[in-house]
C-alpha positions, -999 to +999 in steps of 0.1 A: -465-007+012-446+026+019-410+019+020-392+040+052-355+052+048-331+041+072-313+073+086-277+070+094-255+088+111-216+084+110-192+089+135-155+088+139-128+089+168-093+071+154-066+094+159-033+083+146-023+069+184-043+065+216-036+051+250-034+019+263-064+013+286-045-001+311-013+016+314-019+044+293+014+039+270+000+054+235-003+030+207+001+033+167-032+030+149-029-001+124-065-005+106-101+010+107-130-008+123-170+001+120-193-004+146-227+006+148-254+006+172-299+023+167-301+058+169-330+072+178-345+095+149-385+110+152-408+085+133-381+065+112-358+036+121-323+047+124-289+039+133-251+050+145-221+040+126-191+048+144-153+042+129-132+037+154-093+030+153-070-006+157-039+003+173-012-020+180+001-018+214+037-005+224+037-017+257+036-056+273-002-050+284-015-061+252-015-067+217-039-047+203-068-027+217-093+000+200-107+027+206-141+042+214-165+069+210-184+081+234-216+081+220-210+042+212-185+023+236-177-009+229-204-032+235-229-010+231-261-019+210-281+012+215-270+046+206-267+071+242-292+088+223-319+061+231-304+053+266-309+093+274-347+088+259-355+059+281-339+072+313-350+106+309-387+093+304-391+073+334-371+103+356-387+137+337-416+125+324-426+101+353-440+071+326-435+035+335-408+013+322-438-004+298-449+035+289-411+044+280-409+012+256-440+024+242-428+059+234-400+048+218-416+021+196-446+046+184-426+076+181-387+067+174-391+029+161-370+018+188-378-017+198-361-022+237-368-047+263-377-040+294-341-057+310-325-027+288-345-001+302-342-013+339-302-017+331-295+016+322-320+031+352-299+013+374-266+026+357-278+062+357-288+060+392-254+048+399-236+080+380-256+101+404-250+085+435-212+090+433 
């Protein structure tokens, strides 16, 4: 059995301070945190490592919040990479939800549901609306 590397890629957005997201007051970075998401990389499994910054709050909003890269918010479990591949499939390329999840499980070894794809249809159709 052929063994397939995993590519990784690394990210990073923690600058020394960075705003509060509700008032805006900028905070003091404090520690390091690593998230990571799957990437989408031609014909091998992959994923997204992103370190992103801990920073204690200055202001009464909070205590502490973190902050985010825009390839990966928080809560995130796929990279934008794979949400652009999915949306752009059924939009461009005119394939079915079931034909997008097929593309990306023969050709990127991406395994999605079809709630995810549907999801981010519906957020992209939103973005464009407004």
């Amino acid at each position: 059995m052929v063994q397939v590397r995993l590519k990784t890629r690394r990210l990073s957005k923690a600058p020394k301070t960075w705003p509060c997201p509700v008032c805006g007051k900028r905070g003091r970075r404090y520690a390091f945190r690593e998230r990571q998401a799957v990437d989408a990389e031609l014909g091998r499994p992959a994923v997204v490592k992103v370190r992103v910054g801990l920073y204690a709050a200055r202001c009464e909003c909070q205590k502490v919040f973190e902050s985010f890269h825009p390839e990966l918010p928080k809560g995130w479990k796929f990279s934008l990479r794979v949400r652009e591949l999915a949306v752009s499939g059924v939009v461009r390329d005119k394939l079915s939800v079931e034909g997008v999840r097929e593309r990306l499980r023969e050709e990127f070894v991406v395994q999605v549901s079809e709630g995810c794809v549907h999801k981010w249809l519906a957020e992209a159709g939103g973005k464009n609306q407004s």
